[in-house]
Backbone bond lengths (Angstrom), bond angles and torsions (degrees), N, CA, C in turn:
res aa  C-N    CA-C-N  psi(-1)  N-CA   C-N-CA  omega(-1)  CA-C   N-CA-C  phi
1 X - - - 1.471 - - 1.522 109.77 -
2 X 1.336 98.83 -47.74 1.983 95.57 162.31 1.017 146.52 -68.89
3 X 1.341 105.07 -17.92 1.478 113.67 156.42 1.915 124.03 -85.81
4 X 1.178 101.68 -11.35 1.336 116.46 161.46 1.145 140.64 -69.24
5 X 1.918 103.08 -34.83 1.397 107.28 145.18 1.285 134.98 -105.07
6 X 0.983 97.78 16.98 2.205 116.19 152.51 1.113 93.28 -55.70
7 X 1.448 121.97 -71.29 1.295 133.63 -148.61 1.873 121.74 -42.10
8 X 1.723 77.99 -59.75 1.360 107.20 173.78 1.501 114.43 -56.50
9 X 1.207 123.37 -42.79 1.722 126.34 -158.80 1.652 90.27 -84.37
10 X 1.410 134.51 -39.66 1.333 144.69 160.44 1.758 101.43 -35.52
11 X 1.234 91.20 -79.07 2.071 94.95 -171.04 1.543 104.38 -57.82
12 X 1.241 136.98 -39.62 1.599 125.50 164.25 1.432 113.03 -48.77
13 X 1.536 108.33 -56.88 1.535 102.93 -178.88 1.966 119.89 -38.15
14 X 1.446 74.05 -61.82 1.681 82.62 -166.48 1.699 107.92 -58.17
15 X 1.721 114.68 -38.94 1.268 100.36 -173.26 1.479 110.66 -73.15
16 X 1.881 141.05 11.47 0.824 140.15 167.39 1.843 106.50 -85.36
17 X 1.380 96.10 -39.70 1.723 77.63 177.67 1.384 126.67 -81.74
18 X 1.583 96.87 -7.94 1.416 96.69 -176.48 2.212 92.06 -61.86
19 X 1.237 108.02 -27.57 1.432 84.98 -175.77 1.605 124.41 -119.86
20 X 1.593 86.29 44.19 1.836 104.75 158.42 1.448 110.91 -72.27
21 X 1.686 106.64 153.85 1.433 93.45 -165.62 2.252 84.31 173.78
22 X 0.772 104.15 -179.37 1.202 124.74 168.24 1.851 110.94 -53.42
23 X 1.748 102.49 128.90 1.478 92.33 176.69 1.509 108.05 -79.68
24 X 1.110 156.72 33.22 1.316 125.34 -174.69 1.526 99.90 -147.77
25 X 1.447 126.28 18.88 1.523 146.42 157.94 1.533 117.96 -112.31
26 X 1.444 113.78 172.41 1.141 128.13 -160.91 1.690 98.29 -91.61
27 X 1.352 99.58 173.98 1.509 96.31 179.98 1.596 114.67 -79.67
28 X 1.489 110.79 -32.47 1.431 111.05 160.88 1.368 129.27 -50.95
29 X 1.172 117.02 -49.25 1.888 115.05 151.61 1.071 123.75 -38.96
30 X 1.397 113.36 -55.72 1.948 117.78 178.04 1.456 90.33 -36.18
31 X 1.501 120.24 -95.44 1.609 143.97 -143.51 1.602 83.29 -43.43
32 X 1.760 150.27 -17.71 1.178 122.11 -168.47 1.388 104.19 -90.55
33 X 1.511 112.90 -4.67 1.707 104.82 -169.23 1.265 101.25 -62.15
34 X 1.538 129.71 157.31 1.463 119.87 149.35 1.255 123.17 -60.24
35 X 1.430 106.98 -173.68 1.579 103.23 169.58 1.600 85.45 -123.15
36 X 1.917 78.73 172.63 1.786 96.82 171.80 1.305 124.21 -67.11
37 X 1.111 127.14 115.50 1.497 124.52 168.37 1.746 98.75 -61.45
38 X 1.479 112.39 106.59 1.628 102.86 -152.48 2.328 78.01 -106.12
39 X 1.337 104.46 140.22 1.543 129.65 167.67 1.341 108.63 -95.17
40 X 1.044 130.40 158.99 1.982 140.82 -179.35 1.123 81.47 -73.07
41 X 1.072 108.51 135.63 1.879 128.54 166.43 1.170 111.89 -110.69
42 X 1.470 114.79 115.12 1.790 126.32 170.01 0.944 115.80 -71.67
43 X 1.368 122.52 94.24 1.239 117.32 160.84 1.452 143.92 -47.29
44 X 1.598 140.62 152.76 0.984 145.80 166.10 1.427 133.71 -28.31
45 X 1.144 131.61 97.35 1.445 116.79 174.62 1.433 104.74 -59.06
46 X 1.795 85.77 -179.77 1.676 103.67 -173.11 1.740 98.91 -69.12
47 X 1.158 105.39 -58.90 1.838 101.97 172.00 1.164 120.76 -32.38
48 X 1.462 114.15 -41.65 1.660 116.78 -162.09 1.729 98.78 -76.53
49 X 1.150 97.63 -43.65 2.034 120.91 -179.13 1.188 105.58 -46.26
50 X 1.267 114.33 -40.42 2.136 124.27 167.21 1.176 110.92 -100.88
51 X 1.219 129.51 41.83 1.469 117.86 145.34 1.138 96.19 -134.32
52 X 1.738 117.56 148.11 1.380 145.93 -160.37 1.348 102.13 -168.90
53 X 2.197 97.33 103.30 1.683 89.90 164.07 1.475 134.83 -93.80
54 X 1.110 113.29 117.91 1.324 124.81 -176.18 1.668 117.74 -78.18
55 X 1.216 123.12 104.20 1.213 124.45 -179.20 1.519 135.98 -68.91
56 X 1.217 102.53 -14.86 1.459 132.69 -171.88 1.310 113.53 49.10
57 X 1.242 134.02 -154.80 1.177 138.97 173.33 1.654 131.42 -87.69
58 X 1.263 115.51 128.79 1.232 133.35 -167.04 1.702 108.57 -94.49
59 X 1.015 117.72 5.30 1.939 114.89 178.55 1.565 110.32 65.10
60 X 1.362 117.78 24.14 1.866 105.34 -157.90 1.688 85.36 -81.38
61 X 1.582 139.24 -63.23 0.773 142.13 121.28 1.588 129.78 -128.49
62 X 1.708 106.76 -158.31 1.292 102.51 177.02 1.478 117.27 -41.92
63 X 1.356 111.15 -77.17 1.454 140.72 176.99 1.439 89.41 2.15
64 X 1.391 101.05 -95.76 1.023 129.99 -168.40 1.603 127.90 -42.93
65 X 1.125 122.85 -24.57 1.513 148.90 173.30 1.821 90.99 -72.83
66 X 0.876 94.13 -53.23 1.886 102.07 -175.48 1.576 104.37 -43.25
67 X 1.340 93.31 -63.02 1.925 106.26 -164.16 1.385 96.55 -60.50
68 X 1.541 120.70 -54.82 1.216 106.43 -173.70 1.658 127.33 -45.08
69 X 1.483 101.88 -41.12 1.679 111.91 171.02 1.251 119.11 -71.16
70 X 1.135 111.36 17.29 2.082 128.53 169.30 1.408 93.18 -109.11
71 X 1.469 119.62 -39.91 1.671 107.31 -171.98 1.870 109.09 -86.86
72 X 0.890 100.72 -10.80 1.714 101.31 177.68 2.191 100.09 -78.31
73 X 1.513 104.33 -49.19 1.380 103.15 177.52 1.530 100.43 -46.42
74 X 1.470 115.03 -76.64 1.307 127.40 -165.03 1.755 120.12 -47.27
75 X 1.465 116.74 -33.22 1.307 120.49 -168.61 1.831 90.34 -93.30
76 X 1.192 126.78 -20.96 1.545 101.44 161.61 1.264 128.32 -95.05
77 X 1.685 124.63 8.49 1.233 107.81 152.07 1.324 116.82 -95.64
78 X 1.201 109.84 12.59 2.003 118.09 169.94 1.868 74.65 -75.10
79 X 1.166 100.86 -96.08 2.112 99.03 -153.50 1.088 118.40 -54.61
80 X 1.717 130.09 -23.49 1.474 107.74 162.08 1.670 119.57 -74.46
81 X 1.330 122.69 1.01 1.331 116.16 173.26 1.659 115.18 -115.08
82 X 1.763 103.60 3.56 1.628 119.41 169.21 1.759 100.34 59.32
83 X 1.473 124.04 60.50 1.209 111.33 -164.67 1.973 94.26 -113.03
84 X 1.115 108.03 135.46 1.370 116.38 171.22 1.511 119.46 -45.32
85 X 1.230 100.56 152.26 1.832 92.47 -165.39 1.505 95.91 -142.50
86 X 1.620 117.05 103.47 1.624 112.38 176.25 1.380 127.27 -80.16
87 X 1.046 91.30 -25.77 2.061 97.18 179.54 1.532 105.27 -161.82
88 X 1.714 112.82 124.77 1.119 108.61 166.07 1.569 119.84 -71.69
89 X 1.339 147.80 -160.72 1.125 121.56 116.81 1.373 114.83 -133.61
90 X 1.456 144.07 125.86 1.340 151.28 -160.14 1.285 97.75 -85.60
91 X 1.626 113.31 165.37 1.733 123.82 163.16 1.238 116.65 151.05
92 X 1.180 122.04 -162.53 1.750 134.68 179.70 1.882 97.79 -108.22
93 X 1.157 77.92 -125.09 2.545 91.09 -167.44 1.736 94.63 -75.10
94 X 1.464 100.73 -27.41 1.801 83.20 -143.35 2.115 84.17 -84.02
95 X 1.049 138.70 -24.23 1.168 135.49 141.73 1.327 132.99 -35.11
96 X 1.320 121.91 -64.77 1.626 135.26 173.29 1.525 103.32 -52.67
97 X 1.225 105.79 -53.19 1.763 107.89 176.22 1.514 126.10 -54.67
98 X 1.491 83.72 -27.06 1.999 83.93 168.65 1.152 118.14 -85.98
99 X 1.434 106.91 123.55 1.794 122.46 162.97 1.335 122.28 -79.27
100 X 1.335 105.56 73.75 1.582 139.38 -167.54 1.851 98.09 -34.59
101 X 1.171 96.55 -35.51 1.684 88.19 -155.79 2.293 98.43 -95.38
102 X 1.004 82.42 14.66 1.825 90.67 165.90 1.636 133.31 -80.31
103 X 1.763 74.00 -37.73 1.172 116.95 175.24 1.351 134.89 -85.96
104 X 1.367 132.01 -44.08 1.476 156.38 -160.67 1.248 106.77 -157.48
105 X 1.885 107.61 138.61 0.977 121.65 166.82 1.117 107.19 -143.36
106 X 1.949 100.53 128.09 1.328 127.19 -161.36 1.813 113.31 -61.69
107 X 0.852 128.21 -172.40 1.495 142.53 -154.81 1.517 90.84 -96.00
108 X 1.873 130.68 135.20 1.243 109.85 174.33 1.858 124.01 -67.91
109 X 1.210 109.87 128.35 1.356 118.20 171.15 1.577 98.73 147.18
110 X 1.704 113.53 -39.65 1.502 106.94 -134.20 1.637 73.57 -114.67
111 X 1.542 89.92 -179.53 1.623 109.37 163.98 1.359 124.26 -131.09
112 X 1.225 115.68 172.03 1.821 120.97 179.83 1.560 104.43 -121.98
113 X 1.653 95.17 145.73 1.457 104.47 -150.75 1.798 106.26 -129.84
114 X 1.064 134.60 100.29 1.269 136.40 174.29 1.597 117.14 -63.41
115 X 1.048 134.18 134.52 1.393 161.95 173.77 1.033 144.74 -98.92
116 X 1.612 117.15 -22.61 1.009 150.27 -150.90 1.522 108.56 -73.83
117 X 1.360 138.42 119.77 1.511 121.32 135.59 1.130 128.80 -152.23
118 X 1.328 108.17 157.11 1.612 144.14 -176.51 1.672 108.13 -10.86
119 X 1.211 116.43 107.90 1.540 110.98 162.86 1.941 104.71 76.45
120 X 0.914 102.56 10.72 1.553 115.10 171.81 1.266 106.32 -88.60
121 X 1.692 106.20 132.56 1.636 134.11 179.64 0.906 117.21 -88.47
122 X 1.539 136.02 143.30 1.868 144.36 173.22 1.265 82.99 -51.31
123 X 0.958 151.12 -84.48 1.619 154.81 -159.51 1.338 111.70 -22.98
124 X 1.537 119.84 -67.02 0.966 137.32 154.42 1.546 137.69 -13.52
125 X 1.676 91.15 -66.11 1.701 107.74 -167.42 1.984 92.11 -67.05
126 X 1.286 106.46 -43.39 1.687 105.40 -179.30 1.637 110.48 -17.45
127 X 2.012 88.01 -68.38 1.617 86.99 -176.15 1.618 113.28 -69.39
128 X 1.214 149.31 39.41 1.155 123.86 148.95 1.735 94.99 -164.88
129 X 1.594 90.74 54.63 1.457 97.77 174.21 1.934 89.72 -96.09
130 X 1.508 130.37 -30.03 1.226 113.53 -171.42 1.232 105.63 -75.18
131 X 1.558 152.35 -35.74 1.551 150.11 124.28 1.484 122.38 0.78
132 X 1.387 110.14 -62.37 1.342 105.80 -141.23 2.221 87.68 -108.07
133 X 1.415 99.87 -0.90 1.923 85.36 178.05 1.548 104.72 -144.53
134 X 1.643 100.29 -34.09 2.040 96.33 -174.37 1.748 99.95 -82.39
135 X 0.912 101.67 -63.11 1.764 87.33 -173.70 1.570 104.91 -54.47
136 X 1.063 144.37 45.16 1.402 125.73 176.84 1.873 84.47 -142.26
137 X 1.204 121.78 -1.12 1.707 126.47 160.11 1.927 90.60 64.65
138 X 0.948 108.94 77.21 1.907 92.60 175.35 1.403 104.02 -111.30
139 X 1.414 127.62 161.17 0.883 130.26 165.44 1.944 110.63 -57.84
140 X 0.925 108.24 -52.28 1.428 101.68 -157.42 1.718 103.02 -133.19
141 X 0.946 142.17 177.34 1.611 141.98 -144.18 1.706 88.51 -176.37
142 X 1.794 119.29 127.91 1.142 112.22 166.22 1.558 98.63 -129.89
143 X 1.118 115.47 129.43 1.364 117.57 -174.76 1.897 120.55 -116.71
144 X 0.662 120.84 105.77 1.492 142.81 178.21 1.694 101.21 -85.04
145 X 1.386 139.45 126.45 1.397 139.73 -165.44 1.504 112.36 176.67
146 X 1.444 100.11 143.22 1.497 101.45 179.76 1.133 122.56 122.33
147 X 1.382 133.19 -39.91 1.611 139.64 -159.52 1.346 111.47 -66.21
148 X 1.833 122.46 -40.09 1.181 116.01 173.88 1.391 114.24 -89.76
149 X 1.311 133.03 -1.65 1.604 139.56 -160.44 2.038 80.37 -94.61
150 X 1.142 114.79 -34.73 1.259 110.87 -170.30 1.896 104.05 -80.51
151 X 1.445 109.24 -62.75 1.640 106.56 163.59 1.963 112.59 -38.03
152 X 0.658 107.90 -46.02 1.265 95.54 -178.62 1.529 135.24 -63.34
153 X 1.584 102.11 -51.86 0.904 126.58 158.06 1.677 105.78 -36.92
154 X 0.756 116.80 -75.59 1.484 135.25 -165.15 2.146 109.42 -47.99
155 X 1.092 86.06 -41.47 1.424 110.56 161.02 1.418 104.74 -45.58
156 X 1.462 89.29 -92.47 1.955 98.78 178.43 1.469 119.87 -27.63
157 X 1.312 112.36 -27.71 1.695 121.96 -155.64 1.068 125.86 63.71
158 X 1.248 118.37 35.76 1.575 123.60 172.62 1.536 118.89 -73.32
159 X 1.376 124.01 154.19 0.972 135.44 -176.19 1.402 118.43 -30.89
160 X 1.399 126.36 172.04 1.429 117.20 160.49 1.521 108.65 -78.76
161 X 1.194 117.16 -49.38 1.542 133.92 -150.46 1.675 107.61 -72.73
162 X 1.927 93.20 -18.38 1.820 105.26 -173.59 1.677 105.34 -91.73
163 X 1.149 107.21 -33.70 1.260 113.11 163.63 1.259 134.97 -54.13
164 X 1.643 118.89 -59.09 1.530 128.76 165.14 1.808 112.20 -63.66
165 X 1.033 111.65 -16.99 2.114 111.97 161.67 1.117 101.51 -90.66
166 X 1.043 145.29 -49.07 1.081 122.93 -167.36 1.662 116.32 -80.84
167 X 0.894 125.38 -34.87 2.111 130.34 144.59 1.605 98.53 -30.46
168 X 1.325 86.49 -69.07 1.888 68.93 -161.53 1.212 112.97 -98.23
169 X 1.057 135.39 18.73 2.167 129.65 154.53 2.129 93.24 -79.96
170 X 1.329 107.26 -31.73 1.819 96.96 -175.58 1.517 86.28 -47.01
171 X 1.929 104.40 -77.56 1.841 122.41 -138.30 1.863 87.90 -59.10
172 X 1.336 128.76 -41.88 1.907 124.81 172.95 0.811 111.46 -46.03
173 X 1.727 132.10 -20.18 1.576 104.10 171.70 1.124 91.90 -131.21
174 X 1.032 144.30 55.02 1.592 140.03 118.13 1.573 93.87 -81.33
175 X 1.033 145.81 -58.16 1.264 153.14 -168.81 1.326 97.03 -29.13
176 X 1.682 96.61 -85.83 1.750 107.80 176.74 1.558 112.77 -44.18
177 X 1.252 148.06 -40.59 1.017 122.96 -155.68 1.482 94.43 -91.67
178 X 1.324 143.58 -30.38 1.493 141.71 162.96 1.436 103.75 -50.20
179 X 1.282 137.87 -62.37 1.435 123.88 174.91 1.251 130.44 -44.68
180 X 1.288 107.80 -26.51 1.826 121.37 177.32 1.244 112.51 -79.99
181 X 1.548 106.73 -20.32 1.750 96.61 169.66 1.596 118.81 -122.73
182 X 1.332 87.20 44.34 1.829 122.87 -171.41 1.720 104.50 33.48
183 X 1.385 104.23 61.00 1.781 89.89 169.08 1.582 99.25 -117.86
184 X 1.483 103.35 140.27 1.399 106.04 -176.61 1.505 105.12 -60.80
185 X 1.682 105.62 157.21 1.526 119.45 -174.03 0.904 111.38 -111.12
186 X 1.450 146.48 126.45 1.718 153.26 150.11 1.373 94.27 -93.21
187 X 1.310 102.90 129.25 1.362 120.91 179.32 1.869 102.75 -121.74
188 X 1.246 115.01 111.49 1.487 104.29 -174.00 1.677 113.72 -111.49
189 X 1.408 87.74 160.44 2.197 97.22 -168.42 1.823 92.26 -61.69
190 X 1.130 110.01 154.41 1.309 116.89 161.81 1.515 107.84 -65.93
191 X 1.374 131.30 155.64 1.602 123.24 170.83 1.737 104.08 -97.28
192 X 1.350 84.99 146.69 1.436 88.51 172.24 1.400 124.40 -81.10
193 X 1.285 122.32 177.08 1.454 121.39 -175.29 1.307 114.51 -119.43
194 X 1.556 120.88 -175.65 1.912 103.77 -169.17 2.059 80.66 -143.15
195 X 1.351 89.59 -164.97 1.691 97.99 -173.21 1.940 105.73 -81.23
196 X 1.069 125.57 -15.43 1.123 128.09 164.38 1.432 122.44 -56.48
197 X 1.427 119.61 -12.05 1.711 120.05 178.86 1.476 82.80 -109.80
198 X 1.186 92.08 159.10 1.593 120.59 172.54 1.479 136.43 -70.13
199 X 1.447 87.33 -23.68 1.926 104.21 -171.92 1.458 80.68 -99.96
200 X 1.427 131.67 -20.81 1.669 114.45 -151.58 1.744 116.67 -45.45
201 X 1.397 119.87 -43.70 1.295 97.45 164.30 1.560 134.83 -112.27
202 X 1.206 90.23 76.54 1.590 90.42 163.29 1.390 99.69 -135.46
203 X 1.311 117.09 130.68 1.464 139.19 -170.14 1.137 128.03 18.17
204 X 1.791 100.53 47.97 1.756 101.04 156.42 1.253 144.05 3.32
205 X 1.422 109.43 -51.98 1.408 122.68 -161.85 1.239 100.76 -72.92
206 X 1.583 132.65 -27.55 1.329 114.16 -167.28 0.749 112.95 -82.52
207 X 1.448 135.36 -2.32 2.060 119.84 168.45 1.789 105.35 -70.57
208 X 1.586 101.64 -34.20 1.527 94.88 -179.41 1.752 112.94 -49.51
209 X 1.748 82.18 -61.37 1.774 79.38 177.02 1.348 141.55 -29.18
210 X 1.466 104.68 -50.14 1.761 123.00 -159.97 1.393 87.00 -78.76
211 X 1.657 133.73 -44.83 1.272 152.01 -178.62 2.065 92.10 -41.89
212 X 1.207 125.11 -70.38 1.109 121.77 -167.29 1.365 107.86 -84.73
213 X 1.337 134.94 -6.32 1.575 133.43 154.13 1.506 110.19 -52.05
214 X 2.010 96.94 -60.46 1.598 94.95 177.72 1.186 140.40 -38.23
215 X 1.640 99.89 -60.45 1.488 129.18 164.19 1.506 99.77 -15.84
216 X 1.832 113.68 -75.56 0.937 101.83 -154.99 1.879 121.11 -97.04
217 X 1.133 81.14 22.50 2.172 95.82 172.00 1.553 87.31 -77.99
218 X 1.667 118.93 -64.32 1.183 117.57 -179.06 1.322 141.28 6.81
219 X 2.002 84.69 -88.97 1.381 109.96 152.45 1.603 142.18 -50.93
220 X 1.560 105.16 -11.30 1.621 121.58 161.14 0.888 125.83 -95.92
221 X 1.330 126.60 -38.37 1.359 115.34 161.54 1.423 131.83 -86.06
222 X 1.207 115.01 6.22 1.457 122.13 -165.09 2.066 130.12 75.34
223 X 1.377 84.19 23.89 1.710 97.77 -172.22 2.090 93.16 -86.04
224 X 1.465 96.37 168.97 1.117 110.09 -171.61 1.854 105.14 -99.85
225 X 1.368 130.85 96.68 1.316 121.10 172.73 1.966 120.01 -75.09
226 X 1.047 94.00 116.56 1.732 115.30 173.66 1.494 96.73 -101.29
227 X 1.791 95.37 128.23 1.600 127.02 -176.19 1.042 102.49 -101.85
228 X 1.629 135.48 77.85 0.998 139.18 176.01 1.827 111.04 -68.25
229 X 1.096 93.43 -53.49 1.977 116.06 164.42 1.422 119.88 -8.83
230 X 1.313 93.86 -72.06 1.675 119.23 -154.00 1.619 89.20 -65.36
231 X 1.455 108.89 -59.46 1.648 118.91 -166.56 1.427 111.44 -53.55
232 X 1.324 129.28 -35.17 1.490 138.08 -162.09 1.678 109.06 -104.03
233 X 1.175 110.97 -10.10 1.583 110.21 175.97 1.433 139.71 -90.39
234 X 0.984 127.99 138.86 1.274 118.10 169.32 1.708 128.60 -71.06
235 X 1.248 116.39 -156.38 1.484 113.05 -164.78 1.297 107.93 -81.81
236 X 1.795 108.63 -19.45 1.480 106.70 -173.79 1.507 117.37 -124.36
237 X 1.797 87.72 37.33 1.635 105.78 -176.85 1.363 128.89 80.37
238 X 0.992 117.29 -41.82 1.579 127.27 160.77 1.309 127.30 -56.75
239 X 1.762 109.16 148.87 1.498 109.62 -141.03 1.829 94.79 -78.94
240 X 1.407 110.35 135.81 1.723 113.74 -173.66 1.538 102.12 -55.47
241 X 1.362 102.06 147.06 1.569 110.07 -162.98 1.522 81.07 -86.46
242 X 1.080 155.82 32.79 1.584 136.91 157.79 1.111 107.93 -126.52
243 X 1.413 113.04 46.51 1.729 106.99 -175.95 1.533 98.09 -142.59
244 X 1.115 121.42 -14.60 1.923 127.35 173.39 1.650 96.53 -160.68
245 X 1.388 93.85 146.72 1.041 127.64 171.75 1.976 137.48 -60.33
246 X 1.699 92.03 -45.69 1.500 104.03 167.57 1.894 109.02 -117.42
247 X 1.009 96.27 44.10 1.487 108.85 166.21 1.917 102.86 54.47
248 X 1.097 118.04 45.69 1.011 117.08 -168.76 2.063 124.43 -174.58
249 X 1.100 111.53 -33.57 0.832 157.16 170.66 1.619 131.47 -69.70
250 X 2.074 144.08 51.19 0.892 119.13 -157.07 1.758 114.89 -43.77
251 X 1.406 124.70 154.71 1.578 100.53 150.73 1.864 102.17 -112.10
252 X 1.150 130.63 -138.92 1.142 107.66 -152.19 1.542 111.35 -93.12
253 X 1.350 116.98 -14.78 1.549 115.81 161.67 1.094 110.07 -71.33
254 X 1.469 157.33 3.41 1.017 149.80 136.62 1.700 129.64 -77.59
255 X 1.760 102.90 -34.82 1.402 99.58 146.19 0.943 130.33 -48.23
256 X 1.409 125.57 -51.91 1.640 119.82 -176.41 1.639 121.55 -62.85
257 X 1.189 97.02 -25.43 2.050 99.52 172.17 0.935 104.77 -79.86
258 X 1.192 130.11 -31.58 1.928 125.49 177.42 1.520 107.41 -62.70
259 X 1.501 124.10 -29.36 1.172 149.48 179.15 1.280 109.58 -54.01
260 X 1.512 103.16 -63.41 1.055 110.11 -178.22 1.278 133.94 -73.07
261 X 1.228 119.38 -27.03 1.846 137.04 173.36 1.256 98.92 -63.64
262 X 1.579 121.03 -52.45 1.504 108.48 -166.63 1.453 111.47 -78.31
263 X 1.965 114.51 -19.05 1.747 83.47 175.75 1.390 100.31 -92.00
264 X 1.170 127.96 3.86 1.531 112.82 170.22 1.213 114.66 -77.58
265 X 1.144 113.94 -39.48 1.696 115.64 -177.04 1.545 104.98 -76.26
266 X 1.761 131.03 -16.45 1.253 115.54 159.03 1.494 121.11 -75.32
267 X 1.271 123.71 -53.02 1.331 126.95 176.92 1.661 91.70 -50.66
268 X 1.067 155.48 -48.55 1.547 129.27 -170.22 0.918 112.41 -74.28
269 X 1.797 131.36 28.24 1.223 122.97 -163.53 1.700 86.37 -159.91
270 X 0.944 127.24 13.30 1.583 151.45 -174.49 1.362 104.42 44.12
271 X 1.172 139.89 56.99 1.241 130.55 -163.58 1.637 82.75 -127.14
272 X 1.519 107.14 -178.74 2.038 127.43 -168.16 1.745 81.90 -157.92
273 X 1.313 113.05 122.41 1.094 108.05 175.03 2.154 97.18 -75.69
């Protein structure tokens, strides 16, 4: 009789994970994700388990100096406890603001790891992209970048042409240096903005631009492009006023379409974040 209801509490278990999956879809969606084509994973030596690179502080500002000293705590109990890592995800606010795990649920064993912060530049994330995504060994890296490298810019009055290189030589070598330590790349559209942000009109066009530069680094290096853009806009490009609040900003109906593009655009590419 006790081994009978072993049995049973076993076959419930499993038929519950068979339908883990993303919180904000149906269970029929879950069962379409793929799974991981999972490889023997080498684990960490004891050496590797004691080293932790710490990037320290970059001057971008306070804020930001802060979070980072949350990601130095957090990324060494990833390698002193050698814990699997399925998807980072890189960025500024509109990253940090996502509550990744509402959304996605990681591959069983591993976990998903946010990166994200506030008022942080593509420029920036470079220097503590080997910190905050390669030493943490993940399968896959999704990077969202650009929105304030472009406000700023724009500020300064810099060129158009200095602006859209300099966006995309930052997110190209995050690219390259994730490919060199073979973790797949999501490379995502910048989002657009609506009349509710403040910067919203001054030279629109350049998220399109850098947007179709990316696109096509993508396609050269073999990175994965996510159309965050297309899904979140309205007719006249600008971000739909029912998707954030300060015209800038998804809130969570706009999380969930971002949600949705990227596991669609992974499963067409057979990947499980």
């Amino acid at each position: 009789m006790q081994n009978r209801s072993r049995r049973l509490v076993v076959s419930v278990l499993f038929s519950t994970l068979a339908f883990t999956g993303p919180g904000c879809h149906q269970p029929s969606e879950r069962l379409a994700l793929p799974e991981v084509h999972r490889v023997a994973r080498v684990a960490r030596t004891a050496a590797e388990r004691r080293t932790v690179i710490r990037p320290g502080k970059f001057g971008a500002n306070g804020a930001a100096d802060v979070r980072r000293g949350f990601f130095d705590f957090w990324n060494e109990q990833i390698i002193r406890e050698d814990k699997e890592v399925g998807t980072v995800f890189m960025g500024d606010s509109i990253t940090e603001l996502w509550n990744l795990h509402v959304y996605f649920s990681p591959a069983l064993g591993e976990i998903i790891e946010n990166r994200g912060i506030s008022s942080d530049l593509a420029s920036v994330m470079v220097k503590r992209f080997e910190a905050d995504v390669i030493q943490l060994r993940p399968r896959n890296v999704v990077i969202l970048a650009g929105t304030n490298d472009v406000a700023d810019m724009i500020r300064a009055d810099k060129p158009d042409d200095e602006i859209i290189n300099a966006v995309t030589a930052s997110i190209e070598a995050m690219m390259d240096a994730a490919l060199a330590a073979d973790i797949k790349v999501f490379v995502c559209s910048i989002l657009p903005t609506n009349e509710d942000y403040r910067l919203h009109g001054q030279r629109t066009y350049l998220r399109a631009r850098i947007n179709e530069r990316l696109k096509a680094a993508c396609q050269a290096k073999g990175c994965i492009y996510v159309d965050y853009a297309s899904a979140v806009q309205d007719a006249k490009g600008a971000l739909r006023k029912d998707l954030a609040r300060d015209g800038l900003h998804p809130h969570s109906v706009g999380y969930k379409i971002m949600a949705r593009v990227l596991l669609d655009t992974a499963k067409a590419h057979g990947i499980r974040l």
